[in-house]
DRENDO-1510 file (C-alpha; in Angstrom, 1 decimal, always signed):
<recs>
REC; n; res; u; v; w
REC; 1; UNK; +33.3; -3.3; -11.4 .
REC; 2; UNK; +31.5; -6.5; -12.1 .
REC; 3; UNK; +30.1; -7.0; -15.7 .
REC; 4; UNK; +26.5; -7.5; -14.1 .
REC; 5; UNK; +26.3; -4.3; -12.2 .
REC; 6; UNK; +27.7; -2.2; -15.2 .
REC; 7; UNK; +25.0; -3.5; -17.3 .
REC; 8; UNK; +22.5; -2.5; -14.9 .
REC; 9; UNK; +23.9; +0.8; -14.5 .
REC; 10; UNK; +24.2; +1.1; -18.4 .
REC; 11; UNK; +20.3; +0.1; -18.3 .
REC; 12; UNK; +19.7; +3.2; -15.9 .
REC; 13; UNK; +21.4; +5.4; -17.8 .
REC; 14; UNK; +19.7; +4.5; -20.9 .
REC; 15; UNK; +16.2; +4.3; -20.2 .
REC; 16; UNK; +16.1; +8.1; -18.3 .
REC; 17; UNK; +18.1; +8.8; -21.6 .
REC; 18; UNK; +15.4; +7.4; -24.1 .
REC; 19; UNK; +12.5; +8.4; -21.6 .
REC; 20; UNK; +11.6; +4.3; -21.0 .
REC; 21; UNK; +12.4; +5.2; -17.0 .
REC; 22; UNK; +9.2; +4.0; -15.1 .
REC; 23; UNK; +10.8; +3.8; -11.2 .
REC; 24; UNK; +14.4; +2.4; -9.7 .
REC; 25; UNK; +14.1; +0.7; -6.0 .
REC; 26; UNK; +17.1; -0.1; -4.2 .
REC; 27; UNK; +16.7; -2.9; -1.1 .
REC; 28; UNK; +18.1; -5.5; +1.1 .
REC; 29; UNK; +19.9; -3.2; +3.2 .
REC; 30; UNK; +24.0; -4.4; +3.5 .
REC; 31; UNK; +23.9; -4.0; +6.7 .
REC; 32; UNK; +21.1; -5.5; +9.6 .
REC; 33; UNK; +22.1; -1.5; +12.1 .
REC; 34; UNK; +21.1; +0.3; +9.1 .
REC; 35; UNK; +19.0; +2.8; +9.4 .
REC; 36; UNK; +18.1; +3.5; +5.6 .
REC; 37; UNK; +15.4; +0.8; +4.7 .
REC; 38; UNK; +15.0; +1.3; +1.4 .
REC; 39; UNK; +15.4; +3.7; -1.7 .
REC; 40; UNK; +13.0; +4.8; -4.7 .
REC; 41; UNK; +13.3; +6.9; -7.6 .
REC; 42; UNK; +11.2; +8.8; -10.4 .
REC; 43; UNK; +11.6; +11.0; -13.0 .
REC; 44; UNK; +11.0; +15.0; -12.6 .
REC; 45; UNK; +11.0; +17.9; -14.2 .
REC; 46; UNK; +13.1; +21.0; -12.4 .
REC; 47; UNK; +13.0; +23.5; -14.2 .
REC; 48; UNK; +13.1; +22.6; -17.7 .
REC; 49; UNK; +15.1; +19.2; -17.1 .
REC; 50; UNK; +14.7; +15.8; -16.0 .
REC; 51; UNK; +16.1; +14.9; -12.9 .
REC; 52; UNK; +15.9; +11.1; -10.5 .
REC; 53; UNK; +14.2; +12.4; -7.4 .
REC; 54; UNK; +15.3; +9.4; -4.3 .
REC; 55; UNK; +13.0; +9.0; -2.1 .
REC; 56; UNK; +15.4; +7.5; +1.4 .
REC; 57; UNK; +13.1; +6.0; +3.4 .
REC; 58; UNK; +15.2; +5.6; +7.1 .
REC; 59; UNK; +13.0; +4.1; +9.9 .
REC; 60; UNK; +11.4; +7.2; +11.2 .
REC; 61; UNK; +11.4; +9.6; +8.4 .
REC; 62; UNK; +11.9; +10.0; +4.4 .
REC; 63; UNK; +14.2; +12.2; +2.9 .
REC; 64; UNK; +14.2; +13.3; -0.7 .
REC; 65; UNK; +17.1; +14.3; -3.5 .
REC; 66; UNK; +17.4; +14.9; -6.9 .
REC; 67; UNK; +19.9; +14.4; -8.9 .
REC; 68; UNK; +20.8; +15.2; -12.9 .
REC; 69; UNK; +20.9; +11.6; -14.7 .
REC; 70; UNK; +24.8; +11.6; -14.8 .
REC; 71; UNK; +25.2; +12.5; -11.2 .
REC; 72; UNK; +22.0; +9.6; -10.0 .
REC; 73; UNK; +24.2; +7.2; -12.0 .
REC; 74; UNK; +27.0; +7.3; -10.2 .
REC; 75; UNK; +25.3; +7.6; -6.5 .
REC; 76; UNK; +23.3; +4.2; -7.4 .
REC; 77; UNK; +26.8; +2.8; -8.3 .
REC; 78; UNK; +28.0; +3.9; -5.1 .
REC; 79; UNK; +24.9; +2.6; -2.9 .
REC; 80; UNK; +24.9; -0.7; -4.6 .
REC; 81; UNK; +27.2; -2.8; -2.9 .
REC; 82; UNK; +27.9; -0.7; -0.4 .
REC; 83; UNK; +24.7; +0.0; +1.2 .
REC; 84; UNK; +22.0; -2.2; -0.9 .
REC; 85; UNK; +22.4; -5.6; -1.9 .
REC; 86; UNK; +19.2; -5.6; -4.5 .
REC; 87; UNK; +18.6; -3.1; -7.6 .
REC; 88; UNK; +15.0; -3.6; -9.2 .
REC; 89; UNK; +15.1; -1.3; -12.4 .
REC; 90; UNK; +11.2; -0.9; -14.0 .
REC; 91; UNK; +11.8; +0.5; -18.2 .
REC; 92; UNK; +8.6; +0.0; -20.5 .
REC; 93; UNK; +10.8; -2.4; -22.7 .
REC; 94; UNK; +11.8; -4.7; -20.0 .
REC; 95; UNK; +12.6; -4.9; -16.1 .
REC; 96; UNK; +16.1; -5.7; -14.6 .
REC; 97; UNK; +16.9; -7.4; -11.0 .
REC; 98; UNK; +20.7; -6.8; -9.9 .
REC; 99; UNK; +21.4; -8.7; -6.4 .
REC; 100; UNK; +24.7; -9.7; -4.5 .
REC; 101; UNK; +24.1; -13.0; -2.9 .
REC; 102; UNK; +25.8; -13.6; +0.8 .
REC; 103; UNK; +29.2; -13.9; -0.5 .
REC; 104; UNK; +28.7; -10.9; -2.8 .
REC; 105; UNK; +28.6; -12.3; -6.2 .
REC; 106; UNK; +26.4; -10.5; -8.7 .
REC; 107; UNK; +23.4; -11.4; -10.8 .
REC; 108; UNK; +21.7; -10.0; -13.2 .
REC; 109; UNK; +18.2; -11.1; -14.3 .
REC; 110; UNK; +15.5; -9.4; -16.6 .
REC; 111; UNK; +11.8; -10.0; -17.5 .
REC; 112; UNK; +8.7; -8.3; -19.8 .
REC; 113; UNK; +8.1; -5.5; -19.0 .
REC; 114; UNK; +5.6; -4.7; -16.1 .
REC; 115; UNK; +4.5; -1.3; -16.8 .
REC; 116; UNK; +3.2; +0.0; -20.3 .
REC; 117; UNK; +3.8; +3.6; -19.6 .
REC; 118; UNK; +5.8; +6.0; -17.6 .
REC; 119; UNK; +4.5; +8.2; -15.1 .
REC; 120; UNK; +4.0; +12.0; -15.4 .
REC; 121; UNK; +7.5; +13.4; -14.6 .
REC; 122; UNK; +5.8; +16.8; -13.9 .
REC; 123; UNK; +7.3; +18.8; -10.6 .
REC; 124; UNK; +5.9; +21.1; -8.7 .
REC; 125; UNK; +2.7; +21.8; -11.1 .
REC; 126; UNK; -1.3; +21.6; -10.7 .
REC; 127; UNK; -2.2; +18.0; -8.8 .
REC; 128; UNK; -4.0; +15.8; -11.9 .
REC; 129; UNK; -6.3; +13.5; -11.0 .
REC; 130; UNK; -5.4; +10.0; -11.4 .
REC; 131; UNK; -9.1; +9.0; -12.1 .
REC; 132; UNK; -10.9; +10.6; -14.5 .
REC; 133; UNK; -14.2; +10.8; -14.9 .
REC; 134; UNK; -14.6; +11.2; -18.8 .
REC; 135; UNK; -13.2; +7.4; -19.3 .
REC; 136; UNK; -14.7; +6.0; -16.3 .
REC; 137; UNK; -17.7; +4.7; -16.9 .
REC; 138; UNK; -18.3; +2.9; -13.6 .
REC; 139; UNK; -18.7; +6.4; -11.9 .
REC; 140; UNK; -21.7; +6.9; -14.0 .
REC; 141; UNK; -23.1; +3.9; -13.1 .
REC; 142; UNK; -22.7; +4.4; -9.2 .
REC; 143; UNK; -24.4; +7.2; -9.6 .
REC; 144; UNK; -21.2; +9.4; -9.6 .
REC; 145; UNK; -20.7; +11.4; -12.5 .
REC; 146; UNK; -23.4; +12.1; -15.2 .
REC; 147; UNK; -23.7; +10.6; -18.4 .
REC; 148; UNK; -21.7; +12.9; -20.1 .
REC; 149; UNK; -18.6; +12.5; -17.5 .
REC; 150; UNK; -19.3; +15.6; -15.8 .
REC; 151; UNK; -19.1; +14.8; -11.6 .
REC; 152; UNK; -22.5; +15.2; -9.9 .
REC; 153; UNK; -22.9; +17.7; -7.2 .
REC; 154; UNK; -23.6; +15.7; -4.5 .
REC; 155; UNK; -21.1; +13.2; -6.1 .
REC; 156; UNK; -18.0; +15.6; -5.6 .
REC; 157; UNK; -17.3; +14.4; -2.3 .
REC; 158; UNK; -16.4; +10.7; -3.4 .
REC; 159; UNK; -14.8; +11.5; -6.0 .
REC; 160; UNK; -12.4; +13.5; -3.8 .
REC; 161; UNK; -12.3; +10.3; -1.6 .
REC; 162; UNK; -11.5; +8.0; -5.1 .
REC; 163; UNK; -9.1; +9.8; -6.2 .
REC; 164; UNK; -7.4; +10.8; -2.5 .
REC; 165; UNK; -7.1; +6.9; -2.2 .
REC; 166; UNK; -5.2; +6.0; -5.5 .
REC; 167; UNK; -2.7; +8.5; -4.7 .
REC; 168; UNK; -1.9; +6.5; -1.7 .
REC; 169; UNK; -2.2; +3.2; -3.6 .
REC; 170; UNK; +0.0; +5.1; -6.0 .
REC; 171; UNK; +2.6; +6.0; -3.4 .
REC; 172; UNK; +2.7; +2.6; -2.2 .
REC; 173; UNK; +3.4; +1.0; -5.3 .
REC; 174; UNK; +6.4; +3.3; -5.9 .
REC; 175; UNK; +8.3; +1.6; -3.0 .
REC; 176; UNK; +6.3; -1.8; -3.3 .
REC; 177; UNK; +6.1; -3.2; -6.5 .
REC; 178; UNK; +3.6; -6.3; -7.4 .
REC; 179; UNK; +4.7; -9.5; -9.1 .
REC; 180; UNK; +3.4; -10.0; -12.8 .
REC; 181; UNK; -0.4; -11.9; -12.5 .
REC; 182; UNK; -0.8; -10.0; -8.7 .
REC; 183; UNK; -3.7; -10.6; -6.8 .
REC; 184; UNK; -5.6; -8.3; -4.6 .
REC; 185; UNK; -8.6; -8.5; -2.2 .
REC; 186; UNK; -10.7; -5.9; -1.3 .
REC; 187; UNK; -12.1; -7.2; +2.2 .
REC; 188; UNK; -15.3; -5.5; +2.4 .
REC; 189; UNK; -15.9; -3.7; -0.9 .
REC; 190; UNK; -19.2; -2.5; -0.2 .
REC; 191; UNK; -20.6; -0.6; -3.3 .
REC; 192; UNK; -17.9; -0.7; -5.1 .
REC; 193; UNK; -16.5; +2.6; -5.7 .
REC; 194; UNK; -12.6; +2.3; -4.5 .
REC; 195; UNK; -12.1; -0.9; -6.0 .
REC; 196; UNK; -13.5; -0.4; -9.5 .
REC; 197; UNK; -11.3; +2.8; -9.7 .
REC; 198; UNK; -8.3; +0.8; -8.1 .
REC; 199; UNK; -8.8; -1.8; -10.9 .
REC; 200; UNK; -9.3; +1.0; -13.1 .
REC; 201; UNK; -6.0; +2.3; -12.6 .
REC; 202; UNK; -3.6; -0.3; -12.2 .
REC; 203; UNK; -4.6; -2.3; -15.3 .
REC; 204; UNK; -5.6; +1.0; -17.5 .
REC; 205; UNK; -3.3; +3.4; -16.5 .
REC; 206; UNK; -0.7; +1.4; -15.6 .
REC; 207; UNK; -1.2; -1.5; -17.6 .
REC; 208; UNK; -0.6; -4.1; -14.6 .
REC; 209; UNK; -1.9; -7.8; -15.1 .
REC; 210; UNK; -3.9; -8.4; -12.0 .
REC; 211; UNK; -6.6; -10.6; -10.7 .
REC; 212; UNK; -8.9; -8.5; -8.3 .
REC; 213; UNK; -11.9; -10.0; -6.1 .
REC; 214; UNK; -14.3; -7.8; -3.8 .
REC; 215; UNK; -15.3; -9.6; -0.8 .
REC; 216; UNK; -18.9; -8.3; +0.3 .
REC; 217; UNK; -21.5; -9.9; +3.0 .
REC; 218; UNK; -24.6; -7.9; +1.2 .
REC; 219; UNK; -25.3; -10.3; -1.9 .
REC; 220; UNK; -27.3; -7.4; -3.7 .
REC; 221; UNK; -23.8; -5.1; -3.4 .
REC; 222; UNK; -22.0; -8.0; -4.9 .
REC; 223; UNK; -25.1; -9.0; -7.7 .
REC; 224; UNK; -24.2; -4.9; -8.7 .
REC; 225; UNK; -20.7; -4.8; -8.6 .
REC; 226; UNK; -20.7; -7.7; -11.2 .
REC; 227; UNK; -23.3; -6.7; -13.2 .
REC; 228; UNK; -21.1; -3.1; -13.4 .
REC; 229; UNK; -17.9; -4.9; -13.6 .
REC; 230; UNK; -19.1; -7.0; -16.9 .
REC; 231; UNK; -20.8; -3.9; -18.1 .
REC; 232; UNK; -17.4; -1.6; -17.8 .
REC; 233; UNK; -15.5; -4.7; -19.6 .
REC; 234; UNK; -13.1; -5.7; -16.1 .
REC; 235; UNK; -12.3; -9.3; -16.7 .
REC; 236; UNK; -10.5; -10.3; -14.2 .
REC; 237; UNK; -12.7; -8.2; -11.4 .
REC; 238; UNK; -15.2; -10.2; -9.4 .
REC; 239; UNK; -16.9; -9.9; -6.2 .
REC; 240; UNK; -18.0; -12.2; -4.0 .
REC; 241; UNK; -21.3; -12.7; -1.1 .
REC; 242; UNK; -18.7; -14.1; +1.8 .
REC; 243; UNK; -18.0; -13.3; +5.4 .
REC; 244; UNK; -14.4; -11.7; +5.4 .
REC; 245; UNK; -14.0; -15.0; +8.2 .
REC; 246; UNK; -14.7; -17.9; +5.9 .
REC; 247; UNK; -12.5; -16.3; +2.7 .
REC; 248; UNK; -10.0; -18.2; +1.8 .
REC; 249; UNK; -7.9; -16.9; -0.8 .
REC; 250; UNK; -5.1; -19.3; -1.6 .
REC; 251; UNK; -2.8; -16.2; -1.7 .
REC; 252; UNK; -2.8; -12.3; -1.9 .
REC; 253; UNK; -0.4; -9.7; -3.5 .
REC; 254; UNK; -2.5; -6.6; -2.1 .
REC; 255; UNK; -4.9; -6.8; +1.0 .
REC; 256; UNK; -7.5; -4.1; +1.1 .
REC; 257; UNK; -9.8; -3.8; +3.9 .
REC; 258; UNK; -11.8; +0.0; +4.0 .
REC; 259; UNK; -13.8; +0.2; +7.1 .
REC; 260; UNK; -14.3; -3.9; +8.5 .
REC; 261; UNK; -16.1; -3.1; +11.7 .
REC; 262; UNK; -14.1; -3.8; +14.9 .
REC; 263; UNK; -12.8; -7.6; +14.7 .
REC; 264; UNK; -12.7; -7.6; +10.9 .
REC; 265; UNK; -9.7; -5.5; +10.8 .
REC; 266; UNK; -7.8; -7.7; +12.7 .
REC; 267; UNK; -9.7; -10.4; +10.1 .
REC; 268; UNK; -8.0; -9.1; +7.2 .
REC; 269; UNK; -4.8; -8.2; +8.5 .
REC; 270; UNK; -4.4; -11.9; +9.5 .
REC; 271; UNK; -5.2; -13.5; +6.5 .
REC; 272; UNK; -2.8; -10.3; +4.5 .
REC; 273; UNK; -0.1; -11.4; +6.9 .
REC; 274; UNK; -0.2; -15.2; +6.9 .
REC; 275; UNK; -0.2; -14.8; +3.0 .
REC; 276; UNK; +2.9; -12.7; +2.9 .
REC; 277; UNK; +1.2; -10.0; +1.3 .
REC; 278; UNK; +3.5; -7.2; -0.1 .
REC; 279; UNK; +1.5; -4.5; +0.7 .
REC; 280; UNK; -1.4; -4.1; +3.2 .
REC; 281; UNK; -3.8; -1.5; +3.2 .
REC; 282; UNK; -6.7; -1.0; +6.0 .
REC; 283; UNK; -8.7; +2.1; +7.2 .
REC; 284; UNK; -10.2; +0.3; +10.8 .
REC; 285; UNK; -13.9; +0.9; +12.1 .
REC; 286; UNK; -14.9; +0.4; +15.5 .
REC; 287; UNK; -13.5; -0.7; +18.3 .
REC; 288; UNK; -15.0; -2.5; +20.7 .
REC; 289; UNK; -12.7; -5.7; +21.6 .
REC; 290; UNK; -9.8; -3.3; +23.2 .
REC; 291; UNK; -12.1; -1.3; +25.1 .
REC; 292; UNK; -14.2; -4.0; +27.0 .
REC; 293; UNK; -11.3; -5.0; +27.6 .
REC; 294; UNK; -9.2; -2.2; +29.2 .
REC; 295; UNK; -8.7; -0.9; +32.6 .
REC; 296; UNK; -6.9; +2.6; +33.6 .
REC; 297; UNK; -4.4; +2.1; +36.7 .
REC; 298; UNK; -4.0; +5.0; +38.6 .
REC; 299; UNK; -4.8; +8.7; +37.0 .
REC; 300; UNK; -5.8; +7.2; +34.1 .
REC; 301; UNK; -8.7; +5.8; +35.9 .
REC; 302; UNK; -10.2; +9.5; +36.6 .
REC; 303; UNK; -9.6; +10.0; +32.6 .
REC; 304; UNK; -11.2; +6.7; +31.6 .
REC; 305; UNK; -14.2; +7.5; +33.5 .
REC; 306; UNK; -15.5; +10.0; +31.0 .
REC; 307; UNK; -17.1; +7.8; +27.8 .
REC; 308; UNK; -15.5; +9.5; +25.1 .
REC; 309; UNK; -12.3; +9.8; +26.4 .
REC; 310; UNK; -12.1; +6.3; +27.1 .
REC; 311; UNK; -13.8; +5.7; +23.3 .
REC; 312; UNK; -11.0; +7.9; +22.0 .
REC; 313; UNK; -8.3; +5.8; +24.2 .
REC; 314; UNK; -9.3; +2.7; +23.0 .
REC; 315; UNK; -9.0; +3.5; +19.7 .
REC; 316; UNK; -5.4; +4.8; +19.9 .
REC; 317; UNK; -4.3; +1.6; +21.6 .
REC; 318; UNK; -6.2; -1.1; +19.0 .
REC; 319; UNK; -4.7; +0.8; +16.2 .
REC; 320; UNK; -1.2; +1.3; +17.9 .
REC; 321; UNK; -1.5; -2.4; +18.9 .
REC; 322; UNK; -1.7; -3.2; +15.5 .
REC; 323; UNK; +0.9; -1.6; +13.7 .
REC; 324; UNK; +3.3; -3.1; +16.4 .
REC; 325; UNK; +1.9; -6.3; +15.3 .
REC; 326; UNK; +2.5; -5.8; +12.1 .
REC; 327; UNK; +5.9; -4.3; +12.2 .
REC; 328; UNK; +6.7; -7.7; +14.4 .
REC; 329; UNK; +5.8; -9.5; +11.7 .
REC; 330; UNK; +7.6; -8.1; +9.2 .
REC; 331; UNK; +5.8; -5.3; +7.5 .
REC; 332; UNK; +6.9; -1.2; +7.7 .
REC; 333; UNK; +4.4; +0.5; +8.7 .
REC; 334; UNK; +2.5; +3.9; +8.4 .
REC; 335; UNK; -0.7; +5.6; +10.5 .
REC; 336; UNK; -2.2; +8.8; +8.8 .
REC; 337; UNK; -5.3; +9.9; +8.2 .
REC; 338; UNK; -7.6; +9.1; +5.4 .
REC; 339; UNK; -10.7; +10.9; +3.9 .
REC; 340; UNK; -13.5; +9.6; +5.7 .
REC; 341; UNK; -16.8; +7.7; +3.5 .
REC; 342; UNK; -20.5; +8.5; +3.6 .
REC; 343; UNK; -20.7; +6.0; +5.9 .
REC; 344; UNK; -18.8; +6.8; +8.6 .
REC; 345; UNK; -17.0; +9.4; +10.1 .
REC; 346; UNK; -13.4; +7.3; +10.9 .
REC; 347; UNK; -10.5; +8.5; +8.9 .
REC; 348; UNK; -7.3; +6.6; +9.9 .
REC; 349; UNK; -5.6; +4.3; +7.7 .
REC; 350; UNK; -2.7; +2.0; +8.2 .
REC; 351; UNK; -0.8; +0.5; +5.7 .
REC; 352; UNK; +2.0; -1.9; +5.6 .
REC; 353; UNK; +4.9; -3.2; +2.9 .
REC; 354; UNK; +6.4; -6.2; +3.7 .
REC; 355; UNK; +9.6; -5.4; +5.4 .
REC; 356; UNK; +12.4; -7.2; +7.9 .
REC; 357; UNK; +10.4; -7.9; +11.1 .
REC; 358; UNK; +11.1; -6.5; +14.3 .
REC; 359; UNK; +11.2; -8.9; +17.1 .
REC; 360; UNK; +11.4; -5.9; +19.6 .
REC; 361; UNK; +8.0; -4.5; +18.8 .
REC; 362; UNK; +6.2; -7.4; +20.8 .
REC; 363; UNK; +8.1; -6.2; +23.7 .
REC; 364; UNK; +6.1; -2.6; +22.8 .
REC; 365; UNK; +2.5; -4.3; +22.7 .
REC; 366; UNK; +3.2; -6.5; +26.0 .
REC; 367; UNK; +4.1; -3.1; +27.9 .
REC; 368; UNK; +0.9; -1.3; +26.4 .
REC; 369; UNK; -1.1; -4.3; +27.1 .
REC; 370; UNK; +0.2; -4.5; +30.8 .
REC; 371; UNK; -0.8; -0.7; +31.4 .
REC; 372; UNK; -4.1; -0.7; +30.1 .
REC; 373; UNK; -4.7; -4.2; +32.1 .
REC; 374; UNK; -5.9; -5.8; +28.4 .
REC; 375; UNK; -5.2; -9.5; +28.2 .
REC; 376; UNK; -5.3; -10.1; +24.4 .
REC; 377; UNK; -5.3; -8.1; +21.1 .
REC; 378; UNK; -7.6; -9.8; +18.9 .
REC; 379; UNK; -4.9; -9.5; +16.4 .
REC; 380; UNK; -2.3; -11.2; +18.2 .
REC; 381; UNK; -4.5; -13.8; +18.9 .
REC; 382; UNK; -5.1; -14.7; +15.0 .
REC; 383; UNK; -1.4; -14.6; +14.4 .
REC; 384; UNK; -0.7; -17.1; +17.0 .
REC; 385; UNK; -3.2; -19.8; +16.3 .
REC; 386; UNK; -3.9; -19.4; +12.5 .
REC; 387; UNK; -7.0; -21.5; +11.2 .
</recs>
């Protein structure tokens, strides 16, 4: 076994040993048929000891096992090499990168540590919440929680919604993990909430170093969201009075866009995509561009006839349009639904980690597009001529 990949194993065995674990991935599939994607691992409690819990994520579902230290050892050994080419190993002392190159020679690289702490190995116990209200003084001053910490009544419902939506981030980051300085945009921050707690979390919590910026059209929104972030003590959060159009961001780690009525999506997905964003994360609103646009052929004209129906259709086929589009351009993608805001009642959200593309879904959205008689998703339109 080469020296470099014993190390790394050593490295594993260690920091689950010494309680330094923070998360293994396992990537670059060996081979371009395989169904496995990617592979990411924790520490849990079972019943009184620590296990690796692997996440397999395949291209159509996730399967999940747990093995005693010893035992996840040796099946890392075995899937390194044979069925990964890459090993990214997070500790709290430092990080280690294992990779076979094309002619399968070995490397071994490390760097500072990117996480400060380790996550909560509990399994199988009472959900915490991630965000807490006692330390969080933002939620006071949104008008959240009280004073003292305690939630507000007629606060409970965001709060749900805030803490609903770092469990996702959460999630994400397991199997995506940001470079060191990251940068994320928040593409339509509105007031505030979901990115002050995001900030909140990655840099408290999880002692990430990240820039953050809100982008928000209402200049008073923004004016508060400084004032709070200055007030709270978040250096490196700022929000800015643009249109999600004219933003140019140089580059982005983490694209966040909650609710960017109809075209505005497709805005931020653009500008998430064409910066080779790691992770993308959008919850669309409206959707008006696909359905001016479509015709039923056939039956589907005595369906289409009926308003809501047709509302309804058109929104499956914009948001189905643009996961293909995403997935084309190399980004794995997911469609579930999300708690919805005060401000609207639409719940989906689609988020993406860059991935391998897939050619083959453009064949998908031409055959969608054909049946529906659309001529153009606004989407695809951005990603062919990019300003």
């Amino acid at each position: 076994m080469q020296e470099q990949k014993q190390s790394f194993l050593d490295q594993l065995s260690e920091s689950a040993a010494k309680g330094t674990f923070v998360k293994l991935t396992l990537s670059k599939p060996a081979s371009k048929s395989s169904e496995l994607h990617n592979i990411y691992a924790r520490l849990v409690e079972i019943k009184g000891q620590l296990h690796l819990s692997f996440t397999l994520r395949y291209a159509r579902r996730d399967e999940t096992k747990n093995y005693l230290p010893a035992e996840a050892v040796k099946t890392v050994s075995d899937w390194l090499g044979k069925d990964f080419l890459q090993g990214d190993l997070y500790t709290t002392e430092k990080d280690y990168f294992f990779q076979y190159n094309k002619k399968r020679e070995a490397s071994l690289r490390t760097a500072s540590p990117s996480h400060a702490s380790t996550p909560n190995a509990g399994h199988d116990k009472a959900k915490k919440r991630l965000i807490t209200a006692d330390t969080a003084n933002y939620l006071h001053l949104l008008g959240v929680a009280n004073a003292d910490g305690t939630i507000k009544k007629e606060g409970q419902k965001k709060f749900k919604q805030i803490n609903k939506y770092i469990e996702i981030i959460d999630n994400l980051l397991v199997q995506q993990a940001l470079p060191p300085k990251a940068h994320i945009v928040d593409m339509g921050s509105g007031k505030g909430y979901l990115t002050f707690a995001l900030y909140d979390y990655l840099t408290r919590k999880l002692g990430l170093d990240i820039e953050m910026t809100g982008i928000e059209l209402r200049p008073a929104l923004v004016d508060l969201c400084n004032d709070i972030a200055s007030k709270c003590g978040f250096e490196h959060l700022r929000f800015a009075a643009q249109d999600i159009r004219d933003y140019q961001p140089g580059h982005i780690d983490m694209l966040i866009a909650l609710h960017a009525c109809d075209t505005a999506t497709d805005e931020a997905i653009a500008k998430g995509i064409l910066s080779d964003s790691a992770i993308i994360v959008v919850a669309p609103c409206c959707h008006k561009q696909i359905r001016k646009e479509m015709h039923g052929h056939g039956d589907m004209q005595a369906i289409l006839k009926h308003g809501i129906l047709e509302e309804r259709q058109a929104e499956l086929i914009t948001d189905g349009l643009r996961a293909l589009l995403m997935e084309a351009n190399g980004y794995a993608t997911k469609v579930f639904e999300f708690i919805s805001t005060e401000h609207t009642s639409k719940n989906l959200m689609i988020t993406g980690l860059r991935a391998k593309p897939q050619p083959e879904a453009l064949a998908k959205v031409e055959a969608i597009k054909q049946a529906y008689g659309i001529k153009h998703h606004f989407l695809e339109q951005l990603l062919a001529t990019p300003s």
